[in-house]
MDTraj code that builds the backbone (N, CA, C; nanometers):
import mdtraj as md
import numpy as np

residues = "UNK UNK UNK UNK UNK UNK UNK UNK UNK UNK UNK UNK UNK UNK UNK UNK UNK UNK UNK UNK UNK UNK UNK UNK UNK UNK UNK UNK UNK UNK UNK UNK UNK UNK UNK UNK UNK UNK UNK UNK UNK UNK UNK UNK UNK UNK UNK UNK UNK UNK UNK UNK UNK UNK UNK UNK UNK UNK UNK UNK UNK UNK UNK UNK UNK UNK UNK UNK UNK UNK UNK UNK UNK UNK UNK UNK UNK UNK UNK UNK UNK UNK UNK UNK UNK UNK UNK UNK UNK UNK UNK UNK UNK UNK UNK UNK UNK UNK UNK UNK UNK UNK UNK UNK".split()
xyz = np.array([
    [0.0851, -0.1180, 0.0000],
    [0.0000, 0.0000, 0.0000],
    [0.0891, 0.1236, 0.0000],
    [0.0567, 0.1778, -0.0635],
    [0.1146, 0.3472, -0.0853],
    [0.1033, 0.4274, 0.0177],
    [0.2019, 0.4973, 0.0635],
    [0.2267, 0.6075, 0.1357],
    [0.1072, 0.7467, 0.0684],
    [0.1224, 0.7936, -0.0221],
    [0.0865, 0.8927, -0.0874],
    [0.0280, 0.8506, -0.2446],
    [-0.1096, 0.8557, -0.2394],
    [-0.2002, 0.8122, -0.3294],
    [-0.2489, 0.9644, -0.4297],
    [-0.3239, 0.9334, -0.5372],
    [-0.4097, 1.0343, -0.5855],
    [-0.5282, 1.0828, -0.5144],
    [-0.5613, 1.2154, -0.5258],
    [-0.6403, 1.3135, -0.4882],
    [-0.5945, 1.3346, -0.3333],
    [-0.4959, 1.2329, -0.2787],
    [-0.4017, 1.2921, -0.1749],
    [-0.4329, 1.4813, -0.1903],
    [-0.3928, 1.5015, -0.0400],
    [-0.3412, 1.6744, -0.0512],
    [-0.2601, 1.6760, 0.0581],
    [-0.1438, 1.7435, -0.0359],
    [-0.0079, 1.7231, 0.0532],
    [0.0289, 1.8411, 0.0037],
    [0.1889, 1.9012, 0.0820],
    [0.2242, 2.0015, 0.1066],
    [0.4300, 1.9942, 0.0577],
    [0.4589, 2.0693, -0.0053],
    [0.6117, 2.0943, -0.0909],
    [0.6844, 2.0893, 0.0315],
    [0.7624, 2.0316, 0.0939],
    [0.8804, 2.0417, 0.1626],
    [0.9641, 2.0609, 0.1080],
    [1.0110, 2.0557, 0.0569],
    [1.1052, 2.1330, -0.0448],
    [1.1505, 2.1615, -0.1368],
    [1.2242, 2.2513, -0.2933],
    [1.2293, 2.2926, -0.4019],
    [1.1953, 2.4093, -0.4350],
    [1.1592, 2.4816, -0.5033],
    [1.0983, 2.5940, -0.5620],
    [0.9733, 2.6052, -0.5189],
    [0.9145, 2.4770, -0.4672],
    [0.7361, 2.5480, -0.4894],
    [0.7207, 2.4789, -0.3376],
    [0.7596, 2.5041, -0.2310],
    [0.8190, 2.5079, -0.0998],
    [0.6737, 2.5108, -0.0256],
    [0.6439, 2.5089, 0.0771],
    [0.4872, 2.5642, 0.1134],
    [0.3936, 2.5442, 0.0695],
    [0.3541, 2.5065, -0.0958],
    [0.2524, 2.5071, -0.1756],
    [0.1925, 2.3838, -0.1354],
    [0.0570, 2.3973, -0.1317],
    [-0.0611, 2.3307, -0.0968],
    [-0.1017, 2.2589, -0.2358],
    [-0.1442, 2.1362, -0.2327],
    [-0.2119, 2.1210, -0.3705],
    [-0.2531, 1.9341, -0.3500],
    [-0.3456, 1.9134, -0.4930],
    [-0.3969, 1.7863, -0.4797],
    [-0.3073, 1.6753, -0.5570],
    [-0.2925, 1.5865, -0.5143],
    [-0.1935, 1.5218, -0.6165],
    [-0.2540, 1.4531, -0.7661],
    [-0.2395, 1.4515, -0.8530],
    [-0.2949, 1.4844, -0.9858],
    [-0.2600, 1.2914, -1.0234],
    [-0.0923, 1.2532, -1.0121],
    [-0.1110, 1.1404, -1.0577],
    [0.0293, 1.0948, -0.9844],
    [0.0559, 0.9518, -0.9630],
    [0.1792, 0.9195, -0.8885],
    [0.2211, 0.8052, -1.0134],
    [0.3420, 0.7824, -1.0749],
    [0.4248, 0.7036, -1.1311],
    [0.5599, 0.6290, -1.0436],
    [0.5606, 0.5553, -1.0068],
    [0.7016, 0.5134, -0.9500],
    [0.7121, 0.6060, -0.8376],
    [0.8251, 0.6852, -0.8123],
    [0.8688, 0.7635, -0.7110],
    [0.8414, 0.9215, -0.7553],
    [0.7579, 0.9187, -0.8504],
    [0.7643, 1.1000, -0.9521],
    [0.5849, 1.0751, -0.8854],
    [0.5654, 1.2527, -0.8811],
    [0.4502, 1.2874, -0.8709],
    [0.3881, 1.3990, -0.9218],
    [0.2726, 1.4444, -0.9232],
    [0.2369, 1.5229, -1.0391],
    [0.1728, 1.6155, -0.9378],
    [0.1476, 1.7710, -0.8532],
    [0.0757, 1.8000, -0.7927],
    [0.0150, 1.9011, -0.8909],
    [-0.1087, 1.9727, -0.8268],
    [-0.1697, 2.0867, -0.9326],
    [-0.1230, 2.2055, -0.8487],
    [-0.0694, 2.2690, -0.9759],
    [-0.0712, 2.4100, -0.8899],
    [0.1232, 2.4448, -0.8778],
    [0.1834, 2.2990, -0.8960],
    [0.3439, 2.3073, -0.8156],
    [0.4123, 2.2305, -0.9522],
    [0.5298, 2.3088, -0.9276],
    [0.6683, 2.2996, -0.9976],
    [0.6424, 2.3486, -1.1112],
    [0.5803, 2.4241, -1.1391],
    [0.5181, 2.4949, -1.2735],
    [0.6535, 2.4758, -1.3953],
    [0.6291, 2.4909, -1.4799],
    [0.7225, 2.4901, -1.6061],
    [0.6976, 2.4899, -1.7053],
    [0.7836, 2.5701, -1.7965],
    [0.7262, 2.6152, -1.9394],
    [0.7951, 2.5218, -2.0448],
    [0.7213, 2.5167, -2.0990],
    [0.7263, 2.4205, -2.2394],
    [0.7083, 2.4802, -2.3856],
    [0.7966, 2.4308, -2.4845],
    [0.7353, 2.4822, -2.6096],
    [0.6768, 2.3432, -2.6686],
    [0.5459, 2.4337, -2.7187],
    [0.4761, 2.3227, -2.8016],
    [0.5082, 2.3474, -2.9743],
    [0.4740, 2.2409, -3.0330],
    [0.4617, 2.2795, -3.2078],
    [0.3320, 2.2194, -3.2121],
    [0.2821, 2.3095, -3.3099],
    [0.1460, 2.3191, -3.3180],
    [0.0988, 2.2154, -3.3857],
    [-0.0149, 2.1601, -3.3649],
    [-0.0553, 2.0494, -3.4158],
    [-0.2273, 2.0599, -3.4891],
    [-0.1715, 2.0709, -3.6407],
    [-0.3233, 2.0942, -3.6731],
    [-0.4504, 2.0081, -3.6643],
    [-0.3836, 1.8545, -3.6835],
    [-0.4567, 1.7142, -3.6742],
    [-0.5434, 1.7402, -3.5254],
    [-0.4456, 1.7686, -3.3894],
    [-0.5686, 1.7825, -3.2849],
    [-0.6121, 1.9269, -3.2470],
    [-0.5689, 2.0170, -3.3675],
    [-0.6603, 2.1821, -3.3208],
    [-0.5565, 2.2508, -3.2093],
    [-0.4825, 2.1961, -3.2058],
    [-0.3469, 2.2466, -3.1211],
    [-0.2425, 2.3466, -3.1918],
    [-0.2513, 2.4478, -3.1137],
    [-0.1351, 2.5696, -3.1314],
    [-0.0638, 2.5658, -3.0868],
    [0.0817, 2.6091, -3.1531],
    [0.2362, 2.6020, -3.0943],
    [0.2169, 2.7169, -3.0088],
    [0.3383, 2.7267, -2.9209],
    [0.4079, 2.8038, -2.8177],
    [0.4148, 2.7869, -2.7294],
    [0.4142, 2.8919, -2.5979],
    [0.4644, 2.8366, -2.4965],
    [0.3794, 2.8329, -2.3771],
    [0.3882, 2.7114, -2.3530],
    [0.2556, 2.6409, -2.2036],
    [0.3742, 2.6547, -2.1112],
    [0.2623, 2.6889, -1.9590],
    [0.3174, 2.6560, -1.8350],
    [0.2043, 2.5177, -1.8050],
    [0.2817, 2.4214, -1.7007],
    [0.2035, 2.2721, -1.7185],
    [0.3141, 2.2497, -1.5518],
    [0.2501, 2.1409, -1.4841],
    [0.3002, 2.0879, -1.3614],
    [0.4240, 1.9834, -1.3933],
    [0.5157, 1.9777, -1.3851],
    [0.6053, 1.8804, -1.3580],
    [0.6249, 1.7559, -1.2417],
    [0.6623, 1.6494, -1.3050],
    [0.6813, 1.5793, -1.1749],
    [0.7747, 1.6032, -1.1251],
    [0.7424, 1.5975, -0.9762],
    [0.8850, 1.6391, -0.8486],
    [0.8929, 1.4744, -0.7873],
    [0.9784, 1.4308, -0.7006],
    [1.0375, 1.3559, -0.6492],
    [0.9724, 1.3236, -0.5388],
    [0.8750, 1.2292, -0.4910],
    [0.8206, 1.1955, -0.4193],
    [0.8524, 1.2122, -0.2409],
    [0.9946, 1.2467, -0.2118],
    [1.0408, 1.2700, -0.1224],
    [1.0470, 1.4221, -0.0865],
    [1.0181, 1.5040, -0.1849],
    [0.9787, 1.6501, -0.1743],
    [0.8703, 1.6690, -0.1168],
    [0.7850, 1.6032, -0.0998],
    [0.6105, 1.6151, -0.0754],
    [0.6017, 1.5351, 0.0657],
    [0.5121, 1.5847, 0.1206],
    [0.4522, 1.5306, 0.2631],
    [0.3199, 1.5070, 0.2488],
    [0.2072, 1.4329, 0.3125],
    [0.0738, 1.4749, 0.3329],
    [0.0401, 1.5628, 0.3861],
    [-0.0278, 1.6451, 0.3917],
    [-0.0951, 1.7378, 0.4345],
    [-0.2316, 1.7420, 0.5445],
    [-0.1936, 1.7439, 0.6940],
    [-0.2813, 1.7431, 0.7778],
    [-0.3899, 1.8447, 0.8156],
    [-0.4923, 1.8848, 0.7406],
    [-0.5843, 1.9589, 0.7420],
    [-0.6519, 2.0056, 0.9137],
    [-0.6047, 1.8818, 0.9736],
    [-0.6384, 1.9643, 1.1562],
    [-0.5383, 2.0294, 1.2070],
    [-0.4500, 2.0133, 1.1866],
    [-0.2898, 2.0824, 1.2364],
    [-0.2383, 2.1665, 1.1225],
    [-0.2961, 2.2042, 0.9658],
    [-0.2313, 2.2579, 0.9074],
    [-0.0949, 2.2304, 0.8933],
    [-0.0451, 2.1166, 0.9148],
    [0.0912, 2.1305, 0.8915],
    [0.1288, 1.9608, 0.8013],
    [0.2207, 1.9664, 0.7605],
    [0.3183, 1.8346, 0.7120],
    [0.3064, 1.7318, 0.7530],
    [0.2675, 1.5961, 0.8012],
    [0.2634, 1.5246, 0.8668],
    [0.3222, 1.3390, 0.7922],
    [0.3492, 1.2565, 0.8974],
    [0.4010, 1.1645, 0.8254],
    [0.2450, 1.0436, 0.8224],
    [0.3103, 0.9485, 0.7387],
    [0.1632, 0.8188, 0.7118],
    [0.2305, 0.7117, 0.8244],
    [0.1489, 0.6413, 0.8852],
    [0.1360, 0.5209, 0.9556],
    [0.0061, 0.4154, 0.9092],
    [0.0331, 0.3163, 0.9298],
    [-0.0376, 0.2262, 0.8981],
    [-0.1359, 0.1811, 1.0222],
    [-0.2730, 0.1299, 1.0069],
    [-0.3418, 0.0719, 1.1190],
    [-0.4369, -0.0417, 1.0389],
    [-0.4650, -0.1569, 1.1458],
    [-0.5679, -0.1622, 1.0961],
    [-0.6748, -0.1628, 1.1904],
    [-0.7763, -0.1701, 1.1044],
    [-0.9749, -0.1292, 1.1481],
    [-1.0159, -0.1950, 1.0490],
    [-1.0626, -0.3139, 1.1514],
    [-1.2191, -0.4090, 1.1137],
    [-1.1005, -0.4822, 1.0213],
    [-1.0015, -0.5494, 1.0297],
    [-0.9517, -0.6332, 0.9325],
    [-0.9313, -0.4869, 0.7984],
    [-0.8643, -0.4368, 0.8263],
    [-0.9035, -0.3370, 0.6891],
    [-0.7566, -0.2996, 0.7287],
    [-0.6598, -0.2748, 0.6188],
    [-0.5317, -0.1982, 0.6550],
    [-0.5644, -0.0425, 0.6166],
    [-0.5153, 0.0315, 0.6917],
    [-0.5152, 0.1997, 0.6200],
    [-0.4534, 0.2658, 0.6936],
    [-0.4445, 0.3829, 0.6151],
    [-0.3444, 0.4766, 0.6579],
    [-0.4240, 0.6024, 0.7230],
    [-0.3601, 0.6497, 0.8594],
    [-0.3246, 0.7552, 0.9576],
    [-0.2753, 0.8432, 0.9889],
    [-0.2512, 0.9507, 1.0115],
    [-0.1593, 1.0312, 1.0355],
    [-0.0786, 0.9718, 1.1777],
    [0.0006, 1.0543, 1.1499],
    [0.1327, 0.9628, 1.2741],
    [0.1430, 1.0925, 1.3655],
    [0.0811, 1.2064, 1.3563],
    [0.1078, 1.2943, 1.4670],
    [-0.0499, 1.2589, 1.6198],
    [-0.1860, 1.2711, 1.4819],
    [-0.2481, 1.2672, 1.6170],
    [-0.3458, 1.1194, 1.6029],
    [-0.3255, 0.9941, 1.4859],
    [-0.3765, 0.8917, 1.4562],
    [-0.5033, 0.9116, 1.3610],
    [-0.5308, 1.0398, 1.3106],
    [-0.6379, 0.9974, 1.2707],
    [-0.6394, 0.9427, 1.1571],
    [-0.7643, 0.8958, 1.1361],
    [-0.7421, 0.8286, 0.9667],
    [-0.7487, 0.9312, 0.8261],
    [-0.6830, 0.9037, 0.7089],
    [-0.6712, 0.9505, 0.6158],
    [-0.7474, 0.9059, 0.5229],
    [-0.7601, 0.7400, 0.5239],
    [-0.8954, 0.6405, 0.3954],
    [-0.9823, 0.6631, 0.4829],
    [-1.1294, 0.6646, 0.3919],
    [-1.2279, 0.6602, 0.4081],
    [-1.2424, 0.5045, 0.4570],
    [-1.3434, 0.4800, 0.4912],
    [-1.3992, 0.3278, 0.5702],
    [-1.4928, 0.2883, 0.4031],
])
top = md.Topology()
chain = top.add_chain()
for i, resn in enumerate(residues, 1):
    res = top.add_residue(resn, chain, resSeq=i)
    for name in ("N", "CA", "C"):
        top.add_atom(name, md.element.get_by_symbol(name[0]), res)
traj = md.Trajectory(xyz[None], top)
């Protein structure tokens, strides 16, 4: 089971986009995708087949999974995952004050 899942909301510990709040968009391996963080510009070439115009997009980058924390919405702050289980059910907790993070 994953530490840090999609629609997660976790918080930048560190890099450029430091502080930033956001939902996590998609997780690959150890790379993650948040909205809102590591912004970066891209050039496109325009593509007439899908109605697509060249130039230049800003779009989210993946950052390094170890940059990111969960995000504890009662404490506002960073917090780490622990595991429990309930009712035969494994899930994940916050490790500062236990509460749960999965839904039942």
């Amino acid at each position: 089971m994953r530490k840090i899942k999609k629609k997660d909301t976790v918080i930048f510990i560190a890099g450029s986009s430091k502080g930033h709040v956001g939902e996590v968009m998609s997780v690959s391996g150890n790379r993650v995708k948040v909205t809102g963080g590591n912004i970066v510009k891209k050039a496109v070439k325009p593509n007439p087949q899908l109605n697509q115009e060249g130039g230049i997009i800003s779009r989210e980058a993946a950052v390094d999974i170890s940059n990111i924390a969960i995000y504890n919405q009662v404490t506002n702050k960073a917090d780490r995952v622990g595991f429990s289980f309930i009712d035969g059910k494994k899930l994940r907790v916050y490790k500062s004050n236990g509460e749960q993070i999965d839904k039942i």
